[in-house]
Structure formats: structure tokens, C-alpha cells
C-alpha positions in Angstrom: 0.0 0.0 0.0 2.7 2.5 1.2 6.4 3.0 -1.3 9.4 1.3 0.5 11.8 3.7 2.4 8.3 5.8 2.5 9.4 7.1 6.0 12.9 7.0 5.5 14.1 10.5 7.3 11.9 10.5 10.1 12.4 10.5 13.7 9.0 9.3 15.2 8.4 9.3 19.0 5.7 6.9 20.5 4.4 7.2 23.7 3.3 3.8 24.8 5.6 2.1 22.4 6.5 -1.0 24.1 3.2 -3.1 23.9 -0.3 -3.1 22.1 -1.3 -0.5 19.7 1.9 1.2 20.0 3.7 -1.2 19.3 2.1 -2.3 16.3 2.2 1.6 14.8 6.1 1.5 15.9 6.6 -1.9 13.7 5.0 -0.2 10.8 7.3 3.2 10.8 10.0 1.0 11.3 9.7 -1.5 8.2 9.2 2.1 6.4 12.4 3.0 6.9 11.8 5.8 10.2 13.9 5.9 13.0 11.8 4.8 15.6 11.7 5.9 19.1 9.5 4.2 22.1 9.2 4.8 25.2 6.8 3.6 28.3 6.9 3.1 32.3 8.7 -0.3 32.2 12.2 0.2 30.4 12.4 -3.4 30.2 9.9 -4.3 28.0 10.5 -1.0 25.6 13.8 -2.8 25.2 12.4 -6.3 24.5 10.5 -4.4 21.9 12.9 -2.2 20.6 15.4 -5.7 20.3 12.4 -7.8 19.1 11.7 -4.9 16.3 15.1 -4.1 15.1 16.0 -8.1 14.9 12.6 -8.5 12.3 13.2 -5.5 10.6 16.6 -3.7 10.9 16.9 -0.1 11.3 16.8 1.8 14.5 14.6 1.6 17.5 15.6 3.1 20.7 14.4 2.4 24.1 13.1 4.8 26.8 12.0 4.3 30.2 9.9 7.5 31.2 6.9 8.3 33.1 5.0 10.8 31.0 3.1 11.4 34.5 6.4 13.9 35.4 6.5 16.6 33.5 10.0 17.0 34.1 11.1 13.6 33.2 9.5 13.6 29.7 11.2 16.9 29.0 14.8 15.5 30.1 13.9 12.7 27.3 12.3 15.1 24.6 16.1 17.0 25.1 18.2 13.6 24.9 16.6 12.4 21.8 17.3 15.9 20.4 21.0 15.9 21.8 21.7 12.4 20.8 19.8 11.7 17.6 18.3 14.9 16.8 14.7 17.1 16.3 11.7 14.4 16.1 9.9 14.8 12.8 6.5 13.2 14.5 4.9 12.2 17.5 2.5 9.5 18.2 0.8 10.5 21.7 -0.5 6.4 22.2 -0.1 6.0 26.1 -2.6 5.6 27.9 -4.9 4.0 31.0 -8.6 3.3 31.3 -10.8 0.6 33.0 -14.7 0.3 33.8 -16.5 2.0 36.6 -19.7 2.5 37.7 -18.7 6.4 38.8 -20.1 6.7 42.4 -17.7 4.2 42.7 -14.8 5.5 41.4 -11.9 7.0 44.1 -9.6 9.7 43.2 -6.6 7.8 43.0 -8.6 5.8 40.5 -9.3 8.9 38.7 -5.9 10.2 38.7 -4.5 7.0 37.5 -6.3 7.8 34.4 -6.5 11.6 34.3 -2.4 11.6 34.7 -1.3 9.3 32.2 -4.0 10.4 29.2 -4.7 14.3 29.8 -1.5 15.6 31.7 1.0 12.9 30.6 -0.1 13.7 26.7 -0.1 17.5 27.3 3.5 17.4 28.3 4.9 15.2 25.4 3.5 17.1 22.7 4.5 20.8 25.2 7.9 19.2 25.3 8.2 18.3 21.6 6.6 21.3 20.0 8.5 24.3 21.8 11.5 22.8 20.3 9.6 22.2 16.9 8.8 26.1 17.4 12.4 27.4 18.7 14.2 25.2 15.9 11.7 26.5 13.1 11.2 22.4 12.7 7.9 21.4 10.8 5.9 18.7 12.9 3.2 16.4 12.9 1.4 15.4 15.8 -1.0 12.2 16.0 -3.1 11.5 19.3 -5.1 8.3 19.8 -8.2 8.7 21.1 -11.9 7.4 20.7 -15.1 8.1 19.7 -16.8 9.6 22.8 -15.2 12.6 22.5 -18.2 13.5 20.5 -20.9 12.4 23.2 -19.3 11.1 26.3 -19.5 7.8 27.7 -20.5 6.1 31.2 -18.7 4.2 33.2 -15.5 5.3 31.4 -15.8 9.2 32.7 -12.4 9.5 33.8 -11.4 8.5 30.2 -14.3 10.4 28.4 -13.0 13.2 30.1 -9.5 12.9 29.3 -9.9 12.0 25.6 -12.3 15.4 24.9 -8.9 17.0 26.7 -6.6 15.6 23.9 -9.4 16.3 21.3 -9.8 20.0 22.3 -5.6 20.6 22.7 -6.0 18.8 19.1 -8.1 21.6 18.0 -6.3 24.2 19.7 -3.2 24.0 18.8 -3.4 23.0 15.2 -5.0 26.5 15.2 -2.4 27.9 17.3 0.5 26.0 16.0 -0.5 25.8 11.9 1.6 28.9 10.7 4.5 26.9 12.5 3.9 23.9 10.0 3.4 21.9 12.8 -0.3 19.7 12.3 -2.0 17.8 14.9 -4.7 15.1 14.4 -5.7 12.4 16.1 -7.5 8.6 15.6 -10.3 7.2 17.4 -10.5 4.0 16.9 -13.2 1.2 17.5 -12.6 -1.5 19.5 -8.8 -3.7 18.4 -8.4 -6.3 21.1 -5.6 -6.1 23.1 -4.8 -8.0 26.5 -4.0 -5.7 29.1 -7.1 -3.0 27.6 -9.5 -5.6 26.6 -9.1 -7.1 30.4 -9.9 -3.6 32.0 -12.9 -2.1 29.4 -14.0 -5.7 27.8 -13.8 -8.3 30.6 -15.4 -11.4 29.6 -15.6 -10.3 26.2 -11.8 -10.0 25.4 -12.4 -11.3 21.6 -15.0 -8.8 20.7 -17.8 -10.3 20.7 -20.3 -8.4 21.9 -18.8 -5.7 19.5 -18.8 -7.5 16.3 -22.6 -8.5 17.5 -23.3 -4.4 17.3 -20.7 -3.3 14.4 -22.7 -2.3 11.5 -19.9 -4.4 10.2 -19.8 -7.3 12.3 -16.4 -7.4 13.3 -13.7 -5.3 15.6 -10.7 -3.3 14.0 -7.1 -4.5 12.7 -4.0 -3.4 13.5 -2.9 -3.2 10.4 -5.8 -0.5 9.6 -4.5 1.5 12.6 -1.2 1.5 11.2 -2.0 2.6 7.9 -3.8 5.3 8.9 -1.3 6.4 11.3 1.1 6.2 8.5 -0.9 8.0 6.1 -1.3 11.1 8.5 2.4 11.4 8.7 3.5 10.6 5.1 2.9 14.1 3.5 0.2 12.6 1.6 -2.5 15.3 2.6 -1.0 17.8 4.5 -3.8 20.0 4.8 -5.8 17.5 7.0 -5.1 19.3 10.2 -7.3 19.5 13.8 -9.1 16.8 12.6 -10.5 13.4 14.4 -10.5 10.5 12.0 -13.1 7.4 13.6 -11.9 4.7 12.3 -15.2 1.8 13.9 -17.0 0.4 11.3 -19.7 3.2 12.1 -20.2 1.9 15.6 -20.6 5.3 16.9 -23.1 6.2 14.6 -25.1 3.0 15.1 -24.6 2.5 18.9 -22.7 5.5 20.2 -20.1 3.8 20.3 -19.5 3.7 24.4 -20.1 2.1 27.0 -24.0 2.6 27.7 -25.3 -1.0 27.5 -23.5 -1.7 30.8 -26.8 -0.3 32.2 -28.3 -3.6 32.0 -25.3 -4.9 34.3 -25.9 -6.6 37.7 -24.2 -5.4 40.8 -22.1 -9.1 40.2 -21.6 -8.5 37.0 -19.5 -5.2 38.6 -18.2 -7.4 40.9 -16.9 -9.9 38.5 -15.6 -7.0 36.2 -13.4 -5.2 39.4 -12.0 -8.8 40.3 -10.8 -9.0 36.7 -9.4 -5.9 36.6 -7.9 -6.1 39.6 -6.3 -9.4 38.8 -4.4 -7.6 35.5 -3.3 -4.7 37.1 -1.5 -7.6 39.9 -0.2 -9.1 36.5 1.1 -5.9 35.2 2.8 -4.8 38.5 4.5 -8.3 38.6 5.3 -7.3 35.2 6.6 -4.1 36.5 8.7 -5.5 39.1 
């Protein structure tokens, strides 16, 4: 679909980049000849990615360990990937946190957890990334993932509704603000792509999809190999006009269903039960992870 050596040049930064989604866009840049940098909470298994990439596909993949919850960590990493391999061309804000909640049960560390990582923690990559763009007279491109409800809100995800209309109106914003710099910022919302550690926290008992393909208009959950390519083509110079934009990319879930979380009004108060003990049991797995 895409020329060899398509990206060849670049310098693309994903947040997020050691697992899931991230990964999967990281693979992609790579194998189109970017320079690829990732970077996530748990060095460890950004460097089994970055290995694991480089060994399939060659070229360059470097590792960071950083939480983008510290504004002044990220912006020690923004200025080594600038002193040690130079201006990014692109940023792919992907990291994020979310999980299922009936909300008068939610605390506000469990708010935070997810506030943190998706509004602040994306706000200070791409504040971190485009001053330089700005003070180096670099052109930029900027690509958020987000979702649907950030056109009409979601229950029992409101800590992530919330934070995902953040990203959506900085998107907004500073493609406006940021345009005349040359520096363009979209983002994705994607349906539902199964992946472990998300599925388990926003999908438990229904980690295939099936309730979704039941709904899709087109019977069936996303790829991410469509993710990719769209990622791909919003960096490739191929329309670089598009700009402010959110790109749904569901099968037309969200205009058939909404697109959220609002059949989870049928739940039972053990069906809420069985859903927290689930979650509970992957964030255990990832902290072992972690550790």
C-alpha cells in the first residue's frame, strides 16, 4: 500500500511504544524505513520491543524508560533524543490508562491514575516536543489516539471520556495555534482492536469482541494493520492539509450505537463485581510485570 523507504528520514516518538497498539504503529514506521523511538513506564519491556523490532526488521529503534506522568522527566527525554539523535519529525501520543466503573464508585486515585497518564502525561509530550519544533523552526506532525466519545461522552469510562475530549480540544487548539509553524495535529479514534491488558480492564469477559462485532454495523472489531495505515498516512505528506481533525476509524459503531459504554446499564451489581475482580487481577499481573 505504502512505497518502500516511505518514511525513511523521520524521527518518530511513540508514547506507549512498548506493547499493544503502540507497538504495532512502531513496527510499521520501522519497516518504512523511520527511526523509531519508544518509550513507556517499564524500560524493560520497551527494550524487549525495541530488540524484538530491530531483529525483524533492521533499522533503528531506541528504548526509553519514562513516566510521562512527570512533566519534568519527559522533557529531560524530549532534550536527549534531540542531543543524541536529533529534532523528532512526528509524535505518536498512544499512552494511555482506562478501566470500567460505575462512577459513584470510582476513588480519586482511581481517577488520577487515568486523568495523569491520558490528559496531563499527553499534554507534556507534545508541550515538550513542540516548543523545540517552534524554537528550531522544525515542521511537525502530531498524532493523538483517542476514541469516539469525545463527540458524546460515555459512562462508566468518565475518567477517560473526560481525558480524551482534553486531547481532542488541545488537538483543536493547537493545530490552530500552531499551523503557521507547520506543525499539524490530528488524532485517531479508533473502535474496538483487542488487546490483552485494555481488553481485560474495558471488555472483561468479552476479550475477543464479541459483543462488539454483534453491534458493528460491520460485524467485526478493528485490525491493526488499519490503525497502522492510517497512522502512516497522517504522517506521510500525503494530505498535509488535514489538520485539527478526528478520523473514527469503527465500522460506524458510533453512529449506530454511540459507540461507548452505555449497555452496561443492564449490568448486575455481580456482574460489577466480576468485572473489578478481573481488573484487579491484570493490574496484579502488570505490576508483577513491572517489578
Amino acid at each position: 500500500m505504502f512505497s518502500d523507504q516511505l518514511l525513511a528520514g523521520r524521527r518518530i516518538l511513540v508514547t506507549g511504544g512498548g506493547t499493544g497498539l503502540g507497538k504495532s504503529m512502531a513496527s510499521r514506521f520501522l519497516q518504512l524505513g523511520a527511526e523509531v523511538h519508544i518509550c513507556g513506564r517499564r524500560k524493560i519491556v520497551c527494550d524487549e520491543t525495541a530488540t524484538e523490532l530491530m531483529a525483524e526488521y533492521g533499522g533503528r529503534v531506541v528504548s526509553h524508560g519514562v513516566d510521562i506522568r512527570n512533566a519534568m522527566a519527559v522533557d529531560e527525554m524530549i532534550e536527549a533524543i534531540w542531543t543524541t539523535s536529533g529534532p523528532l519529525t512526528d509524535l505518536i501520543n498512544n499512552a494511555a490508562g482506562n478501566f470500567i466503573s460505575r462512577s459513584e464508585e470510582l476513588s480519586p486515585r482511581g481517577f488520577d491514575a487515568v486523568a495523569n497518564i491520558v490528559m496531563h502525561g499527553t499534554f507534556y509530550v507534545t508541550h515538550a516536543v513542540g516548543r523545540r519544533w517552534i524554537a528550531g523552526g522544525h515542521r511537525g506532525n502530531v498524532v493523538s489516539i483517542t476514541v469516539t466519545w469525545v463527540r458524546n461522552g460515555s459512562p462508566y469510562v468518565v475518567p477517560s471520556a473526560m481525558s480524551k475530549s482534553a486531547i481532542h480540544a488541545m488537538t483543536m487548539s493547537l493545530a490552530t495555534e500552531w499551523g503557521r509553524h507547520g506543525i499539524r495535529l490530528n488524532t485517531i479514534a479508533p473502535g474496538e482492536i483487542p488487546t490483552e491488558g485494555m481488553s481485560k480492564r474495558i471488555k472483561p469477559g468479552d476479550e475477543a469482541g464479541a459483543r462488539t462485532k454483534a453491534l458493528n454495523p460491520m460485524g467485526r472489531v478493528g485490525t491493526m494493520e488499519e490503525l497502522q495505515n492510517l497512522a502512516v498516512f497522517l504522517i506521510s505528506g500525503g494530505c498535509d492539509w488535514i489538520n485539527g481533525e478526528t478520523i473514527a476509524m469503527d465500522g460506524a459503531q458510533a453512529l449506530a450505537m454511540g459507540g461507548n459504554f452505555y449497555q452496561l446499564r443492564d449490568w448486575s451489581d455481580q456482574d460489577w463485581t466480576n468485572a473489578r475482580e478481573s481488573i484487579k487481577a491484570q493490574n496484579e499481573k502488570d505490576r508483577a510485570a513491572r517489578g
